[in-house]
Structure formats: C-alpha cells, structure tokens
N, C-alpha and C positions, 0 to 999 in steps of 0.2 A: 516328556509332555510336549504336543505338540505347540508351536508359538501361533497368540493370536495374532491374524491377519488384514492390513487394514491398503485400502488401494485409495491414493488421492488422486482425483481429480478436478478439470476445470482450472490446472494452470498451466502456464508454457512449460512448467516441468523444474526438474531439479536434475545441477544446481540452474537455477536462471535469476535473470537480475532486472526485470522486467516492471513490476510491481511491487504490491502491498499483500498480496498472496504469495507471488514467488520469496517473501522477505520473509511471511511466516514458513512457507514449508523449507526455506532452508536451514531453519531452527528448529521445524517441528520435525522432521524426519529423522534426522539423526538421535534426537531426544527419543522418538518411541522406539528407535531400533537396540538402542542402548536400555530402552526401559523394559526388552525382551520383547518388541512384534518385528513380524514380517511387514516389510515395509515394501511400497509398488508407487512409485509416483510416476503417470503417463505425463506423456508431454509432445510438444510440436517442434521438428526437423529444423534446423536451425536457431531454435529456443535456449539450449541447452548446451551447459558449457561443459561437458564430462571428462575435460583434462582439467578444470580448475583444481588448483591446490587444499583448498579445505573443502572437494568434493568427501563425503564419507561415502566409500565405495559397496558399503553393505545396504545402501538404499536401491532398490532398482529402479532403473530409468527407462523402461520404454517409449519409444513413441509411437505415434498413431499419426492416420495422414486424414488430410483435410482442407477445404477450400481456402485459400492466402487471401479473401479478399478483408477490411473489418466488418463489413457491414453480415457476412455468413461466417469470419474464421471460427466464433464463437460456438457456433451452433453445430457447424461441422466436427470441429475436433472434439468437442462434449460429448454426442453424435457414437463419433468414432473408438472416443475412450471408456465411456459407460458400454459399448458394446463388448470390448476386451474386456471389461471389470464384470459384464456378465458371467463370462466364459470363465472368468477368471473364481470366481466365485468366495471371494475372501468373506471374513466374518464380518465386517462392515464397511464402509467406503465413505470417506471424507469429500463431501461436493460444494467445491468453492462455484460461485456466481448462482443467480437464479435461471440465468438463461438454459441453465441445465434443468430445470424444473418439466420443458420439454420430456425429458427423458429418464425421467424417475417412474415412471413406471415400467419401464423396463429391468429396473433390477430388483423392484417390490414383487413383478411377477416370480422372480427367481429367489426370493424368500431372503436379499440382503439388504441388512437395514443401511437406513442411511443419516447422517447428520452433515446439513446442509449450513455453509456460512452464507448469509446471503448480502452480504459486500452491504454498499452505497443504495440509493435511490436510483437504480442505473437506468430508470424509463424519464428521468428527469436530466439528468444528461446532456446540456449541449452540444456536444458531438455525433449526437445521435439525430436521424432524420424523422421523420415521422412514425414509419414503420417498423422503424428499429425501436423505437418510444414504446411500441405497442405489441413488438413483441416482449420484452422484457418485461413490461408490465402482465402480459399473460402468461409469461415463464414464471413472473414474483406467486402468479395466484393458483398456479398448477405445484409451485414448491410448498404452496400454502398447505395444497391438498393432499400431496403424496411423502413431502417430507417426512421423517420418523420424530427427527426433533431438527432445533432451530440454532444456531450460534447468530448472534450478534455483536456488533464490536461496540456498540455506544448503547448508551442511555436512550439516547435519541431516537436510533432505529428500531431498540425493543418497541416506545412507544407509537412509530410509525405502524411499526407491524401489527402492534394490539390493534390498534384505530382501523387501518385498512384491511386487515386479513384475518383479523380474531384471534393471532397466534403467540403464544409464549416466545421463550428464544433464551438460550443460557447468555448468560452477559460474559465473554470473552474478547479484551480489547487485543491492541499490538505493544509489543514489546520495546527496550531502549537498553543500548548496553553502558556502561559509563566505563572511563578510561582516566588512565595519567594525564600528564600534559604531553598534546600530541606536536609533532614539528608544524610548523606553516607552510603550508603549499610552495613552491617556488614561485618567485614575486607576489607573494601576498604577504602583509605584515599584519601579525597580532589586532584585532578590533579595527581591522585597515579597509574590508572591502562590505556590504554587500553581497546577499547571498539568496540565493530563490530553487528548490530543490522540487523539481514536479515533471509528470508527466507534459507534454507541451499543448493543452488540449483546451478549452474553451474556456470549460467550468472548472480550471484550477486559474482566470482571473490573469494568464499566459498574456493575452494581448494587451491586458492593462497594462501590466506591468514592465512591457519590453517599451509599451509610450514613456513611462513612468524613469525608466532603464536608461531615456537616452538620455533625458534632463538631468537624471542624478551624475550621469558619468561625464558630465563637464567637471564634477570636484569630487564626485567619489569611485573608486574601483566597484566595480559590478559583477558579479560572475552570478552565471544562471547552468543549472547542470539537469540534463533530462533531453528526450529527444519524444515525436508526437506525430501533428499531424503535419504534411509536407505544408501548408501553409502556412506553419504559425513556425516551423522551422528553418521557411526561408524569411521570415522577417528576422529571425534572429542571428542568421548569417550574416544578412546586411547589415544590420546592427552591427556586430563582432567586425565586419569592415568598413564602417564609419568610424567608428569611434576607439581608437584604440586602448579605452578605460573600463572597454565592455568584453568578458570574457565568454562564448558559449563552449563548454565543455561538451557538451554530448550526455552520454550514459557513461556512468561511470564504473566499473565493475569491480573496483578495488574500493571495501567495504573502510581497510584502514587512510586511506586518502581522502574518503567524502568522510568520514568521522573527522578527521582534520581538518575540515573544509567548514563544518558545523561548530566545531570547539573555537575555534578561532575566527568566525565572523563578529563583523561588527554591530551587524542586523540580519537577522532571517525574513525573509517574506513569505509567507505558506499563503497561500491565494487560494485554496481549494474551499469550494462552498456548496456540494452539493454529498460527500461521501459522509463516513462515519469518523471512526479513530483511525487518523491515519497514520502509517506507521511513519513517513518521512518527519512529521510534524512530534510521535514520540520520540525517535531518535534527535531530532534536534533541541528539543530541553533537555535529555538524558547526556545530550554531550556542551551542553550550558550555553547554547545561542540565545543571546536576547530573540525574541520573538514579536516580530509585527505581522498580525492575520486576520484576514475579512470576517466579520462579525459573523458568524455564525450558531446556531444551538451547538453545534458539532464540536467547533473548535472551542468555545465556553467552556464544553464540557470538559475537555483534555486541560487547556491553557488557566482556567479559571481566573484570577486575579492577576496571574504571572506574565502576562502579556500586554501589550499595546493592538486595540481592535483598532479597524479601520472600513471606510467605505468602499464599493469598490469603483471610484472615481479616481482617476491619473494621477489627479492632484492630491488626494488624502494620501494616496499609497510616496509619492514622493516628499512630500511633507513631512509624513511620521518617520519613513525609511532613512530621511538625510538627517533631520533631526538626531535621529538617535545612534546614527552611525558616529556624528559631530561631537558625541557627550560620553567618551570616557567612562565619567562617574557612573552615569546611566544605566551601560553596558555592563562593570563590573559587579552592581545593586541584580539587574536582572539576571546576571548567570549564575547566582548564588539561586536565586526564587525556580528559575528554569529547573536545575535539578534536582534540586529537593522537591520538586513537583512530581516528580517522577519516579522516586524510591519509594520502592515498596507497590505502588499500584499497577505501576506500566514496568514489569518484569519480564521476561523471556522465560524462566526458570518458568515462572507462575503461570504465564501462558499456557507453556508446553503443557505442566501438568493439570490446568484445568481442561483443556484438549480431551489430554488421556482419560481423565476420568468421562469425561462424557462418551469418547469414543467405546474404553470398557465398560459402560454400561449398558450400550447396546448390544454391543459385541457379546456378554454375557447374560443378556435378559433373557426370562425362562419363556 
C-alpha cells in the first residue's frame, strides 16, 4: 500500500533551529514518518543543519533557492517551494506562515489540498515596514480564501481570525518536553542568573529589556540567548562588553543546553507581545522556570495564574525580574506551578498527533 504523502513548507527547513516552526517540524516530521507518511520538508541553503545528530534521515530535506533579503526571503522561498511541491505533487502540504497565502493557488490549481498554520498577527509586527504590514495582511486574507482548513496555535488567534477573516481554524498549540534534573551551564548556579529566550526583534520587548539587562547586572547574572536584527544585536554586544554580569549567547543549537538554561534559571523573561503560543515560552514552564512576561491575551492564555505579568516599561521588567531572581522561596513555589501548567495540554506527543489527524483528513477526504 502506497504511503501517504505530505510536503512541508514555509520554514528554513529540517533539521533548523530558527524558530517556532522550525521547533514544531523537528518534532513533527519524524513523528509522521514513523506514523507511516512520506515526508518532504523544503528548506533555504544555509538553514539547515543535515549533519546534526538527532537529524532522522528518513525526512527529506530539499532546498529551494530564493532572494537572502527579510524584507522578500519570505516570499521568495514560499515562491520557490510551493513550486516544487507543485511538481511534486504529494497528497497534501502543510503551509507554515500566511505570507504563503500568495501562492495557494497554485497548488489548489493542481488538486493539493492544503492546511495552512497561520503563525502570529505577522502584519502587526514591529519589524516589519509598511509594505511588508500590508503584504502579510493580504497573504492573511488570500490564506483566508484559498486555504482548505486553518491551524491555529492560541485561543487568541482562532478568535482574531473569526473577527477578521470569517474563518475557523483547528486549535493546535506548541509543545514542551520535561526532563530530570539537568546540570548548570558553566558558571551559572542553580536560581543564580536571569534568563531571556527570543528572537532579538522589536516585538519580543528585546530593547526593553537589554535597558532593563544593564541595571539588573550590577547585582544579578543576566544571560540572553537568540540572535535578530543587526541592530538590536549590536546593543547586545556592547552590553556583553560593558558589563561582564551580562551574558549574550547567540542561537543556540543544543536543544539539551538551553533546556538547562530554562530549568535552572532564576527568572525567565518572555517579552513577546504580538504572536500566539509560543513554543520558547511552552518549553520554559515545561522545564520549570519561574516566568516574568508582558501582559498579553497570548501569553494569559499559556501562563494563566502561573506567572508574574508585567508592563512593558524598563522599570516594571527590572523590578519584577530582580525581585524574583532575589526570593528563593518564590522561585522554588513557581517551578512547581510552571510545570504542572504544562502537562497534559502543551504535549509534543499531542501535537504531533492532532497535526496528523488533520493532515489525514484531508489527505483522505473523498
């Protein structure tokens, strides 16, 4: 019997360490290839790390080529990769971002269905210019149109979508893995430092928080891990050589180092205020960090009681951040709440297979 075939695209590709998509398909691909599909996940030249050790080699990885700039990479490689997934002709195609919504009709024309995730609010986006605002806003309402079905990761964004676009959407959030007790980074101690896990980009609250970074690391260790826009990644340079209390790590690509970085902080800061469920901010309850994060519907929905919210002012974000790095007690009350927040609803296992079912029911609809 032949296996069903399913082609992902719209992310840098597998394995990659990129994002909040690159984080689900490195869970989700090997899960459907093991759950008996043919798996195709495209990707972009330098994205893609095909010697890493827990690559699963029965995924395929091709890439496709496409303009390096941000302002067209998106559009290009999407572009690029639904063309191949044309040719390609699998039984349905997984299409991460809406900026792909562009180009859903090109594979509706060739009779493949599609289920689209359509990320954050990406036309809302500080990073984004004008015209980038308003393309993605017209990729959201062409995904609207040609989509087959919807994934959503929050609550939130289902009912953005109902409100703006009329549209349903399966509720499928991100996953969190939980562990033993993990070692401590070298020179970090146990509830000793300060922790901030993000892309380095506007709207994850970056520049607040490196203001916020310099005041705390006169009495607390600080480490920030994620790399962004060259702006906001040379303040964090000079930061990292001012103050030698302030650590920038870069991108991390050793998945059991940043879980130790998570389990063993004294405070997390998740500063992101414009996306859905994010996976950095699941994995960081799942691995029992106290959690301080910008009020949002988003994060409410994930964190609910279990957290300490804050505004996004220098001062509130150093305030709550030192406070609760300072309290012990504090720390050991919220890493109990953190992961029991997280079992059972924010699962990887449960991920995957609400995925699969959705994906086989298009793939098999008469």
């Amino acid at each position: 019997m032949k296996k069903p075939s399913v082609v992902i695209v719209g992310t840098r590709g597998y394995p990659s360490f990129y994002g909040g998509f690159e984080t689900a398909v490195r869970h989700l691909a090997p899960y459907l290839v093991e759950s008996g599909w043919d798996v195709t996940v495209f990707g972009r030249p330098g994205s893609v790390e095909l010697e890493h050790p827990d690559r699963d080699h029965r995924v395929r990885s091709p890439q496709t080529r496409g303009i390096q700039l941000e302002s067209l990479s998106t559009l290009s490689y999407g572009f690029t990769s639904i063309l191949s997934t044309r040719r390609a002709r699998p039984d349905v195609a997984l299409v991460m971002n809406v900026a792909n919504g562009f180009w859903l009709p090109l594979l509706k024309s060739r009779g493949i269905p599609t289920l689209v995730n359509v990320d954050g609010i990406e036309w809302e986006r500080g990073k984004w210019g004008r015209v980038a605002k308003s393309a993605f806003k017209l990729g959201a309402k062409l995904t609207a149109r040609y989509a087959d079905e919807l994934v959503v990761d929050s609550l939130e964004i289902a009912r953005r979508w109902r409100v703006d676009f009329d549209r349903q959407g399966t509720y499928i959030p991100y996953g969190g893995e939980t562990h033993g007790s993990l070692p401590t980074d070298s020179g970090l101690g146990k509830g000793a430092y300060i922790l901030a896990v993000a892309r380095l980009v506007p709207e994850n609250s970056i520049a607040e928080f490196l203001k916020a970074a310099e005041l705390l690391a006169k009495e607390h260790m600080v480490v920030l891990v994620g790399k962004g826009t060259a702006a906001l990644e040379m303040q964090a340079s000079a930061l990292a050589a001012r103050e030698t209390n302030f650590i920038w790590m870069g991108t991390l690509r050793d998945d059991a180092r940043l879980h130790s970085l998570w389990q063993n902080a004294g405070a997390y800061f998740h500063g992101h205020t414009v996306g859905g469920t994010n996976p950095a901010l699941v994995q960081a309850l799942a691995s029992g960090a106290p959690v301080v994060a910008r009020d949002t519907p988003f994060n409410r929905e994930v964190i609910g009681d279990e957290g300490i919210y804050v505004s996004g002012s220098v001062e509130s974000i150093a305030e709550q951040l030192s406070a609760l790095a300072s309290n012990a007690g504090e720390q050991a009350r919220m890493r109990q709440l953190a992961s029991r927040r997280t079992t059972g609803a924010y699962t990887w296992v449960g991920v995957c297979a609400a995925y699969e079912i959705a994906l086989r029911a298009l793939a098999f609809r008469s």
